[in-house]
C-alpha positions as CSV (number, residue, x, y, z in Angstrom):
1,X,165.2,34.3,52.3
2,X,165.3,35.7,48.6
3,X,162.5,34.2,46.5
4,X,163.1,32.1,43.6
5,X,163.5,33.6,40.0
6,X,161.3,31.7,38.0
7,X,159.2,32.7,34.3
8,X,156.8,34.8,36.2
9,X,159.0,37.1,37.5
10,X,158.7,40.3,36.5
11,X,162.1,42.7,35.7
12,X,163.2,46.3,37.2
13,X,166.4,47.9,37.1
14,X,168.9,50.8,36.7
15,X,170.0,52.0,33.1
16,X,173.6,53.8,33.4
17,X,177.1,53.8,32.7
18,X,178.5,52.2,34.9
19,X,176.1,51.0,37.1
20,X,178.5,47.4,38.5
21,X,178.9,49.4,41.9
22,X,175.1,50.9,41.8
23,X,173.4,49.9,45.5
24,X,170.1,50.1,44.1
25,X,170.0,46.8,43.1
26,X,170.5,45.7,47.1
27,X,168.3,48.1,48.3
28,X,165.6,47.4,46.0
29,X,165.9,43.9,46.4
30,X,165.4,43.9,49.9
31,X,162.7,46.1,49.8
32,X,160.7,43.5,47.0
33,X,161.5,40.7,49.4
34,X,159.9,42.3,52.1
35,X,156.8,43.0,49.8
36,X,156.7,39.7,49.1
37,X,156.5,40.8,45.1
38,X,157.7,38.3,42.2
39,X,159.8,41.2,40.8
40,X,163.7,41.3,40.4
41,X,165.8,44.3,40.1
42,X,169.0,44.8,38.1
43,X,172.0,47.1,37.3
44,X,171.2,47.4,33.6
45,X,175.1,48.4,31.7
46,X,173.4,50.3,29.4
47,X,176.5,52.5,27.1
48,X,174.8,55.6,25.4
49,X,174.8,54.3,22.0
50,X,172.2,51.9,22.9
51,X,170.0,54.1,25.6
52,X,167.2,54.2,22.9
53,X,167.0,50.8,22.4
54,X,167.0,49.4,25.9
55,X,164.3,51.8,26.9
56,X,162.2,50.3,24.3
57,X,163.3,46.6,24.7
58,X,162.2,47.5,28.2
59,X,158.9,48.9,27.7
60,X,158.2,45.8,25.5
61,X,159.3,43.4,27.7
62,X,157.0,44.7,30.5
63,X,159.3,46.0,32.8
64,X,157.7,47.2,35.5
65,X,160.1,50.2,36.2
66,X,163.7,51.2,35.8
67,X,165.5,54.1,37.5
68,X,168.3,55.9,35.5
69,X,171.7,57.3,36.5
70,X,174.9,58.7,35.3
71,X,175.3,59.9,31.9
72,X,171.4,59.3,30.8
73,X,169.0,61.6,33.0
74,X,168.5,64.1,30.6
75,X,169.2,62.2,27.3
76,X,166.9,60.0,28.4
77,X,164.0,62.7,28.5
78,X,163.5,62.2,24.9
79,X,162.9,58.7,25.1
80,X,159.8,59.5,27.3
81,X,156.3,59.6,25.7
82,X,155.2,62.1,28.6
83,X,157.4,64.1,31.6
84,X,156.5,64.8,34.9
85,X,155.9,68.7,35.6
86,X,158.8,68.7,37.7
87,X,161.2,66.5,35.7
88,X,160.5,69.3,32.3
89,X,161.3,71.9,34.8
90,X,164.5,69.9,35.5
91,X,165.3,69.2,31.9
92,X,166.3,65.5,33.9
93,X,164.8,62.4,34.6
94,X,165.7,59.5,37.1
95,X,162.1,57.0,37.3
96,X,160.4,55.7,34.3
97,X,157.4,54.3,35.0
98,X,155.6,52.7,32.1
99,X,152.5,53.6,31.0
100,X,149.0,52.1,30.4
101,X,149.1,52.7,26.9
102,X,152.8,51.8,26.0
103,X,156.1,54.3,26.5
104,X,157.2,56.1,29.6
105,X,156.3,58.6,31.6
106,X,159.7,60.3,32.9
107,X,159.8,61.3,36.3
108,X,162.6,62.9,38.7
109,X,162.5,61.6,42.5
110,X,165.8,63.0,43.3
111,X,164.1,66.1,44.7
112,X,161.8,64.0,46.9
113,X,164.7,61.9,48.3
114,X,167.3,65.1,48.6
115,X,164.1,66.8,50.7
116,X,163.7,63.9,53.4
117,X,166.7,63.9,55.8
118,X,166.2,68.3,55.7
119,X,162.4,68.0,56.7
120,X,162.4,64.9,58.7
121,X,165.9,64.2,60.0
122,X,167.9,65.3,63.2
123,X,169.2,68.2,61.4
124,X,165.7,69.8,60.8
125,X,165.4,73.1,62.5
126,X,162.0,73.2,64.7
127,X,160.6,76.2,62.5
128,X,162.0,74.9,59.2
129,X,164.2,76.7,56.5
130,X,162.0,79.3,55.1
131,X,164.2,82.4,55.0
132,X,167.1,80.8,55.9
133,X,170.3,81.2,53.6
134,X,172.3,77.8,51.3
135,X,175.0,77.9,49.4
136,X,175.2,75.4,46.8
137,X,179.3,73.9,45.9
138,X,179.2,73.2,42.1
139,X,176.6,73.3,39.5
140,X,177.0,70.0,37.9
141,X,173.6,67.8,37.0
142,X,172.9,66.8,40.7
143,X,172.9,70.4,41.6
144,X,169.6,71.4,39.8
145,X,167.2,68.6,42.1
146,X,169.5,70.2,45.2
147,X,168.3,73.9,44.0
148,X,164.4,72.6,43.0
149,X,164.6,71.3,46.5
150,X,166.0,74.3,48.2
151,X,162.8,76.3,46.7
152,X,160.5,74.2,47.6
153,X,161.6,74.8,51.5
154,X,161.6,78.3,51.0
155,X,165.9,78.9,51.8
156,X,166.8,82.6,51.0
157,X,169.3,83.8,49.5
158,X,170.4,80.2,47.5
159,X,173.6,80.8,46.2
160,X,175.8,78.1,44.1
161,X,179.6,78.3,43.8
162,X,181.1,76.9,40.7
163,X,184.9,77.0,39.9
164,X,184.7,78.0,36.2
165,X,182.5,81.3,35.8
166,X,181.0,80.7,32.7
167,X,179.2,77.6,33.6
168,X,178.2,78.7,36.9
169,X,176.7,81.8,35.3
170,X,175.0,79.6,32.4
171,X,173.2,77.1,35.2
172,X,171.9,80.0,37.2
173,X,170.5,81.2,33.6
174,X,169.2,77.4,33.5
175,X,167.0,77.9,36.5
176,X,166.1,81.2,36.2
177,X,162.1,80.6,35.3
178,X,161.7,78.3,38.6
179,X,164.4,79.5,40.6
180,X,164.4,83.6,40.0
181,X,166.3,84.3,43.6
182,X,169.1,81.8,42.7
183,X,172.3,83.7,42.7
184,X,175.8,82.8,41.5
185,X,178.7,83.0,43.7
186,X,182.4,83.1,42.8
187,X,184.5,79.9,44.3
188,X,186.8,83.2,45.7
189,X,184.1,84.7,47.2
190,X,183.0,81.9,49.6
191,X,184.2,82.6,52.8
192,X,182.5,85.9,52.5
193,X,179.1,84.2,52.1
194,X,179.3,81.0,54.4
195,X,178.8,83.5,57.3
196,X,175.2,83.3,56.5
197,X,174.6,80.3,55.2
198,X,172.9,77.8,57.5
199,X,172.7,74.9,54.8
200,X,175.7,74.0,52.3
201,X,175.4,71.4,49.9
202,X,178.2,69.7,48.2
203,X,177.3,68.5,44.7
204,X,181.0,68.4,43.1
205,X,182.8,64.6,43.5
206,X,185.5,66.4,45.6
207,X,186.2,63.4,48.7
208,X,184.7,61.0,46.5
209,X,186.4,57.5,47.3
210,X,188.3,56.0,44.1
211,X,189.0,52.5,43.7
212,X,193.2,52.6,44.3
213,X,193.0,56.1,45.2
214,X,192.9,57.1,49.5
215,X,193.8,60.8,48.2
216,X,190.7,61.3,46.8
217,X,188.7,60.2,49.8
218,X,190.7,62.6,52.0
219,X,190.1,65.7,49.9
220,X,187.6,68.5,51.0
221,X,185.8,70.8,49.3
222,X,186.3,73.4,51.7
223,X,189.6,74.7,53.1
224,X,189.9,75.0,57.3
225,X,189.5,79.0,56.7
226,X,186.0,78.5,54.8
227,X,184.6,75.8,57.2
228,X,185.8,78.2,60.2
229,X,183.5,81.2,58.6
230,X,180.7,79.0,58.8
231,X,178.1,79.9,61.5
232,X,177.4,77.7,64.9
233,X,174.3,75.6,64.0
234,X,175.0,75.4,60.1
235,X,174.2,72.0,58.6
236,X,176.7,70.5,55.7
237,X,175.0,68.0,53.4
238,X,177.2,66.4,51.1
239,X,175.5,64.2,48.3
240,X,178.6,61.5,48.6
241,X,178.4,58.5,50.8
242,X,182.3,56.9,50.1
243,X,183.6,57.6,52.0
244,X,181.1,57.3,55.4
245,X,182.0,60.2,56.9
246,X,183.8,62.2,53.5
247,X,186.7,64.4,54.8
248,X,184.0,67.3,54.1
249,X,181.7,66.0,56.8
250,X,184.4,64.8,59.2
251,X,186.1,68.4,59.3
252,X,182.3,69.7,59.7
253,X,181.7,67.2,62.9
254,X,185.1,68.4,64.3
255,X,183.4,71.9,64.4
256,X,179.8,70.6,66.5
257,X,178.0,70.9,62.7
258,X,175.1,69.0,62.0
259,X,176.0,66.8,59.0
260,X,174.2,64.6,56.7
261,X,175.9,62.5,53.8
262,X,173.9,61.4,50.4
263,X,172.9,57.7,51.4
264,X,169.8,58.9,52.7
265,X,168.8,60.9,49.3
266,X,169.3,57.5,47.9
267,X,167.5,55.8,49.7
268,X,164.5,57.9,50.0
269,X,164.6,58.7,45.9
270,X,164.2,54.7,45.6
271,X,161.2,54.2,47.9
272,X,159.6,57.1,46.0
273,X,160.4,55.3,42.4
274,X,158.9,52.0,44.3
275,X,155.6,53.8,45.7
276,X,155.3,54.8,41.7
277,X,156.1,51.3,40.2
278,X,153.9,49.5,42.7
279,X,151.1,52.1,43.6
280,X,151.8,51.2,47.3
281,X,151.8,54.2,49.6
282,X,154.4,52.5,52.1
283,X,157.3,50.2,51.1
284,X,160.0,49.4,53.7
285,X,162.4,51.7,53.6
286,X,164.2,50.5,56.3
287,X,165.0,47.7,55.2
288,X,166.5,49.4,51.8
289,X,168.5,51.5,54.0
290,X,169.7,48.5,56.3
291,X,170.5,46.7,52.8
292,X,172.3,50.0,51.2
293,X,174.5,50.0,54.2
294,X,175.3,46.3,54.4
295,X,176.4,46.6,50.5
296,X,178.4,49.6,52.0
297,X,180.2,47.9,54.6
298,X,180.8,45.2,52.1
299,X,183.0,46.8,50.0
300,X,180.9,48.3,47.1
301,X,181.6,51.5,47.2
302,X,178.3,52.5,45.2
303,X,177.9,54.9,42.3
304,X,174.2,55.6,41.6
């Protein structure tokens, strides 16, 4: 049963445009519930012309917390009297957590949540990825936590594929300092490198569902020929969850591939912004997960 809203409650959320199909809200919900914890937690429509003045209304109205998403995680940087180590190595930010002093420190939890299903999933090979080769599909802002990530387990070579040359070349410049192995990789040139890839990560919206549009939802990233040159045992990871399976990950099951879709990076990012907002070491993240996938099944078809 939810609890009542009343003049004690205290306020989290989501800053982004748009955020009216974000299922943090749900998941979050259900995970305060379960805490028993007089907090609520709203999608915050929050346009770019007034970003700086909603992180400060925030901070002095005592929010307890907000998460950002699309366009803000690296505008928002600014806006943050300190950065985690990891998000200035990102140049992004996703968790604000106020501080004891006033302001916000800026944090990034994608990285965390992208890591969980590939350490502690089904799909997690028995002597981990160390030394084992990924290829990244597009270099947009997602990509950068998917690349951090990929480091941190140790996959060699890393390559990411971008369509246009130019800004392939200038995010692989990007991530140089932290990321020295990262290589780019012409979208021509994949099937000659998915032979030794056993992790790809989609990061481009390619078999994102679109309200009105089933087209969208059935296209893949990767022809037949490209998925065919992909090695027995190789795991696909694509960051979209609508559809549930994408086309991507249906014509990857079709093959016996391992396959994990991006529901589980959300959820796992928001129980790590929750351990930071509350200071808890567990929160229930089942029962975020159970609530992101009733939201799901409902209809919203979830943009955060």
């Amino acid at each position: 049963m939810a609890q009542a809203i009343s003049a004690h409650t205290a306020l989290a959320g989501v800053l982004g445009d748009p955020v009216r199909h974000s299922l943090s809200p749900a998941m979050h919900n259900a995970a305060l519930a379960g805490l028993g914890l007089d907090w609520v937690y709203l999608g915050l429509p929050t346009p770019a012309s007034v970003l700086a003045g909603v992180v400060e209304a925030m901070g002095a109205l005592n929010c307890r917390g907000l998460n950002v998403t699309i366009p803000h995680k690296q505008t928002v940087a600014a806006l943050c009297s300190e950065l985690s180590p990891l998000a200035r190595r990102l140049g992004a930010v996703n968790t604000l957590v106020p501080l004891p002093a006033g302001g916000w420190l800026g944090t990034n939890t994608d990285v965390e949540g992208f890591l969980a299903p590939l350490r502690y999933g089904d799909a997690a090979p028995a002597d981990g990825w160390r030394g084992r080769g990924a290829v990244v599909l597009g270099c947009g802002g997602s990509a950068r936590a998917v690349v951090a990530g990929l480091v941190d387990l140790g996959c060699d070579p890393i390559s990411v594929a971008g369509r246009r040359a130019e800004a392939t070349a200038t995010f692989v410049a990007a991530c140089a300092a932290w990321a020295p192995a990262l290589k780019p990789l012409a979208w021509e040139d994949l099937a000659a490198a998915l032979p030794e890839a056993a992790l790809v990560v989609n990061t481009t919206p390619v078999g994102m569902a679109a309200a009105g549009d089933g087209e969208a939802a059935r296209r893949c990233p990767l022809s037949p020929e490209q998925l065919d040159a992909l090695p027995a045992g190789s795991t696909l990871y694509d960051l979209i969850y609508t559809p549930r399976p994408t086309a991507l990950l249906r014509a990857a099951a079709a093959r016996g591939l391992p396959c994990i879709d991006g529901l589980e990076m959300l959820v796992q990012q928001g129980a790590a912004s929750l351990r930071l907002w509350t200071g808890l070491e567990t929160v229930p993240v089942a029962a975020m997960r159970e609530a992101a996938i009733a939201a799901l099944k409902a209809g919203d078809p979830g943009a955060d």
